[in-house]
VOPAGU-2260 file (C-alpha; in pm, 1 decimal, decimal comma):
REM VOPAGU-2260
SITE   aa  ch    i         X         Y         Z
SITE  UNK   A    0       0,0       0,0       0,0
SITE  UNK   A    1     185,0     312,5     -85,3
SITE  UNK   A    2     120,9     627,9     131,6
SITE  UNK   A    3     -65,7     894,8     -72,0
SITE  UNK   A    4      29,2    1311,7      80,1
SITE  UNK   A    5    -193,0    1251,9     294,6
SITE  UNK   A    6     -86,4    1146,8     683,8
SITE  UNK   A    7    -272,2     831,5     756,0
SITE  UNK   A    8    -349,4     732,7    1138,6
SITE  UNK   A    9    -388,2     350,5    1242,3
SITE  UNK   A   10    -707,7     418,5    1428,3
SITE  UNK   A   11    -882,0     256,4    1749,3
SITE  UNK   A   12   -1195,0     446,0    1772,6
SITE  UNK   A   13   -1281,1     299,1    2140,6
SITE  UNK   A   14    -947,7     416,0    2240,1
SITE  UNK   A   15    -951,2     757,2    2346,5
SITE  UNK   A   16    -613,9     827,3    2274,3
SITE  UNK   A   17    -700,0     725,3    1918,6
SITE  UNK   A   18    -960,8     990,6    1899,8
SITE  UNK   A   19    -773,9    1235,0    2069,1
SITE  UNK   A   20    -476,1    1247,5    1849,3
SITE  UNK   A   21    -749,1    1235,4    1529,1
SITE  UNK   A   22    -886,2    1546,4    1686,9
SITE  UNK   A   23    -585,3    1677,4    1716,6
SITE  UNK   A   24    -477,7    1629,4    1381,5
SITE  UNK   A   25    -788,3    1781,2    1227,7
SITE  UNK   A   26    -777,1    2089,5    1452,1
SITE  UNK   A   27    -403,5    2126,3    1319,9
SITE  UNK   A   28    -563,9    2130,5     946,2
SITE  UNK   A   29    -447,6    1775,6     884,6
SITE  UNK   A   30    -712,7    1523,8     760,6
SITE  UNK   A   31    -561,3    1197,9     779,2
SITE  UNK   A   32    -677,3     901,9     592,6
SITE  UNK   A   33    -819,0     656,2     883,0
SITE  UNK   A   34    -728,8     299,9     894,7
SITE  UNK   A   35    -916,8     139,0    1107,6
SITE  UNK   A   36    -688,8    -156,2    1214,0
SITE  UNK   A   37    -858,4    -357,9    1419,7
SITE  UNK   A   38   -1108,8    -446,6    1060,2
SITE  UNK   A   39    -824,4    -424,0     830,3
SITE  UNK   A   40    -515,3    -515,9    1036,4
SITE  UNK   A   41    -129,9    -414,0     829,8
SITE  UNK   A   42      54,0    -641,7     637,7
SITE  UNK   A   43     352,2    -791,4     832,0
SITE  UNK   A   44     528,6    -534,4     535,4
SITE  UNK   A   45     324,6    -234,5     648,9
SITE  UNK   A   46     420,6    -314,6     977,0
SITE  UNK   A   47     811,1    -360,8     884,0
SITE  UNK   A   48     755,5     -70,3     744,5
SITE  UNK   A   49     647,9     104,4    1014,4
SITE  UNK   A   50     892,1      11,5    1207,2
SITE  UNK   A   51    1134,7     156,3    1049,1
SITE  UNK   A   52     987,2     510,9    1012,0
SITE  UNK   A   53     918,9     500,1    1408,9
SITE  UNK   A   54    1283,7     355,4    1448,7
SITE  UNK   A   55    1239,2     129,8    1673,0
SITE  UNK   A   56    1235,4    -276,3    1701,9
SITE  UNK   A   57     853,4    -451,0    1667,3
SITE  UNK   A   58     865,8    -565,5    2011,1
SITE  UNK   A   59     792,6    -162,2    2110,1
SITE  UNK   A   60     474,0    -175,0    1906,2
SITE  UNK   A   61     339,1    -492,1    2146,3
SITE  UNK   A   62      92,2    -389,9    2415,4
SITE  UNK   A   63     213,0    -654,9    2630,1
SITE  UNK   A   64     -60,1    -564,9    2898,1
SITE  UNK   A   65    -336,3    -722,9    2686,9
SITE  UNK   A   66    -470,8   -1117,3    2752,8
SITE  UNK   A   67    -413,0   -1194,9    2395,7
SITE  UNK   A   68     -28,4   -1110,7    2456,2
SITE  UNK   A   69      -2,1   -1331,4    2784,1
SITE  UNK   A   70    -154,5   -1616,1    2610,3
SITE  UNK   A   71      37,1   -1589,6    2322,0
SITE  UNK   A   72     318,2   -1707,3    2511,6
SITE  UNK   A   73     615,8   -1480,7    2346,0
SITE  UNK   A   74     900,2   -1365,8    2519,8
SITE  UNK   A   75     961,6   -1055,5    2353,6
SITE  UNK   A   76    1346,1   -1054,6    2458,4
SITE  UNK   A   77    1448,4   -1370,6    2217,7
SITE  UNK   A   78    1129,2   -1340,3    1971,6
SITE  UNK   A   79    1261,4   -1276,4    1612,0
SITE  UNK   A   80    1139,1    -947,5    1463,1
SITE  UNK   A   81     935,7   -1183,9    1209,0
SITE  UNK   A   82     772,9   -1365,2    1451,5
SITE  UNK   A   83     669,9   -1044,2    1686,5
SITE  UNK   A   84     560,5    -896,7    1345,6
SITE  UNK   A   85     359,6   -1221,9    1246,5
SITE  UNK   A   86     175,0   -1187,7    1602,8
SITE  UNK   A   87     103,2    -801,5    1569,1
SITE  UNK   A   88     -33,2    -900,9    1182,6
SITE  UNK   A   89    -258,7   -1192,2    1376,9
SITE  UNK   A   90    -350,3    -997,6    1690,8
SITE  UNK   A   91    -367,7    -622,5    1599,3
SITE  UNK   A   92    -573,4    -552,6    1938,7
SITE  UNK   A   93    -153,5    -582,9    2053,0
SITE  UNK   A   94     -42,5    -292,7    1803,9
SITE  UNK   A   95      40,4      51,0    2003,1
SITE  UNK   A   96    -218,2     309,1    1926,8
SITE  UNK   A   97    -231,1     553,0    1763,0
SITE  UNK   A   98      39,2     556,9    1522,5
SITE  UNK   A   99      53,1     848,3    1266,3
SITE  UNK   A  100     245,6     775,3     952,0
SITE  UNK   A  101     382,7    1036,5     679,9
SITE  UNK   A  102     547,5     911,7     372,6
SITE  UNK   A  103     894,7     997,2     552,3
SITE  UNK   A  104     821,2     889,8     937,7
SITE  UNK   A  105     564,6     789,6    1198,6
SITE  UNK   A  106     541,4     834,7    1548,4
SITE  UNK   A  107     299,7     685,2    1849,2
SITE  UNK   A  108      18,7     931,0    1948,9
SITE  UNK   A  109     116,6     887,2    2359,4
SITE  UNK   A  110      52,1    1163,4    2419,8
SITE  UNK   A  111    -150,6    1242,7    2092,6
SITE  UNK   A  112     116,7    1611,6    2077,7
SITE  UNK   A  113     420,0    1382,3    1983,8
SITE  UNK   A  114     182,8    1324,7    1635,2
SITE  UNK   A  115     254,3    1707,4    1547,9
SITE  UNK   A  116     656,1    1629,9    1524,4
SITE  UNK   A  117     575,4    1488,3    1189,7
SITE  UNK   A  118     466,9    1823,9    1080,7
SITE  UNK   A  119     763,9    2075,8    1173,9
């Protein structure tokens, strides 16, 4: 899926950090295309991908606080990025929220303000 101008947000709209940083980034004149992850989860790619533009290693982007982590039974500090990529693709409930992506970089909307960084 190539990213259009447009900022797109991976969206939770029961989380209300997810709707916070949306507000956010329609307040700042941004209107992001919305992808609503939990229905249409990313692509082990996509999610390589984001990686990469957040710079950090997959394991970050694992809420490891949910049930569906703990009974996945992964330890995080010896799983290979493919596999904690695999799980995120299989269980996107465990994907971070929100995460704002720009063709160039992304960042994790906690708190929704670290979003505007992509637009300095």
């Amino acid at each position: 899926m190539e990213l259009s101008l447009k900022p797109r947000i991976y969206h939770n709209p029961r989380c209300s950090k997810s709707r916070a940083t949306l507000a956010l980034l329609r307040d700042c004149g941004h209107e992001p295309e919305i992808i609503e992850y939990l229905q249409t989860p990313p692509s082990t790619d996509e999610l390589k991908s984001l990686v990469a533009k957040l710079g950090v290693a997959p394991s970050a982007l694992v809420r490891t606080n949910e049930d569906e982590f703990k009974q996945a039974n992964v330890d995080l500090d010896v799983a290979a990025d493919d596999q904690v990529l695999d799980l995120l693709h299989s269980q996107p409930k465990l994907i971070q929220r929100p995460i704002v992506e720009t063709a160039t970089a992304a960042r994790i909307g906690r708190p929704p303000k670290r979003v505007l960084e992509l637009f300095e």
